[in-house]
C-alpha angles and dihedrals in degrees: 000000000000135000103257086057098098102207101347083207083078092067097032091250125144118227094236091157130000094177092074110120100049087062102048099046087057095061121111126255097216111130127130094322084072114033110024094090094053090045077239103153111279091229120044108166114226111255088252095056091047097054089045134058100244088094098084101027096175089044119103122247098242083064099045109282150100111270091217128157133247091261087049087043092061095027076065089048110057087044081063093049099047093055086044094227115163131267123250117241106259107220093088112026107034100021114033096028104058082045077056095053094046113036109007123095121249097264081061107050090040093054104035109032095051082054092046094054097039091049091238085131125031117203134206131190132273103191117094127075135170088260102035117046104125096003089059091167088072092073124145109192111112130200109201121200118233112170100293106357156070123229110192130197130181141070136263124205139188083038093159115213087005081135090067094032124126089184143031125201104205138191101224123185099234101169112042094182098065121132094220129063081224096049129084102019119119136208108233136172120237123192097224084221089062113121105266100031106128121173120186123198116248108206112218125223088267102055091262132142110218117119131041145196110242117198128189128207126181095324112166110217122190107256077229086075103061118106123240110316140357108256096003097088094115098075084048091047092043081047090053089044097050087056096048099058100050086047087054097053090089094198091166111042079043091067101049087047091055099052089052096055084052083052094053098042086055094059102027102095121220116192085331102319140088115273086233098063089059109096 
């Protein structure tokens, strides 16, 4: 799959591509540094990636990817890493979209998933809440039906990059009579423009602007636009979750960060020495 790879047969690897890393080493390192201030999307695919599958490397090749392995997968990413170009943002690509392939209807698939690998529509997460982090069952936010549609009510919090967001998944409560904390909640899609979206910045300690609290008042959602479904969005959302924490594992880009730590503590002095002989 690259050139430094001598007879991909010995690791049972197919030579899908030899010409990778070129490829990869021509895309271009533009990510939040350089787009965050013009509210310019914080993640615009190079041409190359967008006419080839390697867009979407995880993705299967009837919706448009590569239908790569695991091994091809992180062969791809440390290609990535080694010519340090920049992540892109998981909501769309490595989180809703594999809860599309499995659970949503063919209108759906054939709308959403083409505009998420194009870049045409850029997603954040509608999870969180200041009651609900790790005990993500608790949460308050309701989603009433009313013919044929949804109103929803509640608030969101920690929704990083919500400020640049077109769409919102979002865990609703759609039966608030459920026995269980897991049962009656629902994963539907918000267009971030609809009437009663609101985000508000959250400042980091370090003067950033990142994450976001997202409320909601009011806003009518489409039934259509509901996932899978109704009261069944927590093994969606436990799908989607599942995906998410392998993806953030970063096995990759960690390695290259770490050996250029390893780079700057060979050449940072401390009293006279390298910061790297000092155990």
């Amino acid at each position: 799959m690259r050139p430094s790879v001598q007879g991909p047969k010995s690791l049972d690897v197919p030579d899908v591509n030899r010409s990778m890393a070129y490829i990869v080493h021509s895309i271009e390192r533009h990510y939040l540094t350089e787009t965050i201030d013009s509210r310019s999307r914080p993640w615009t695919s190079s041409s190359r990636l967008k006419r080839s599958p390697w867009g979407a490397p995880a993705w299967p090749k009837q919706y448009g990817g590569t239908g790569w392995t695991a091994t091809q997968r992180y062969i791809f990413q440390e290609e990535c890493a080694r010519a340090e170009t920049l992540p892109v943002p998981p909501f769309g690509m490595a989180m809703l979209a594999p809860v599309l392939m499995a659970f949503a209807n063919d209108e759906q698939k054939n709308y959403y998933l083409p505009r998420i690998i194009d870049g045409t529509d850029f997603w954040c997460q509608g999870y969180s809440e200041p009651g609900a982090g790790s005990d993500l069952a608790s949460l308050k936010t309701k989603a009433e039906r009313v013919g044929d549609h949804y109103i929803i009510n509640g608030q969101k919090t920690w929704t990083t990059l919500g400020h640049f967001a077109d769409w919102i998944f979002v865990l609703c409560r759609t039966d608030m009579t459920a026995k269980k904390p897991q049962e009656g909640i629902s994963f539907i899609l918000v267009d971030m423009k609809t009437p009663g979206v609101e985000v508000r910045p959250i400042i980091t300690m370090d003067g950033g602007h990142e994450v976001n609290e997202t409320w909601f008042t009011d806003v009518k959602v489409p039934v259509t636009n509901l996932v899978g479904k109704e009261n069944e969005g927590w093994t969606y959302a436990k799908y989607l979750l599942a995906h998410e924490r392998t993806g953030i594992a970063g096995v990759a880009r960690s390695k290259k960060g770490i050996e250029r730590l390893r780079e700057i503590a060979s050449v940072e002095l401390d009293q006279g020495q390298p910061i790297i002989r000092n155990p």
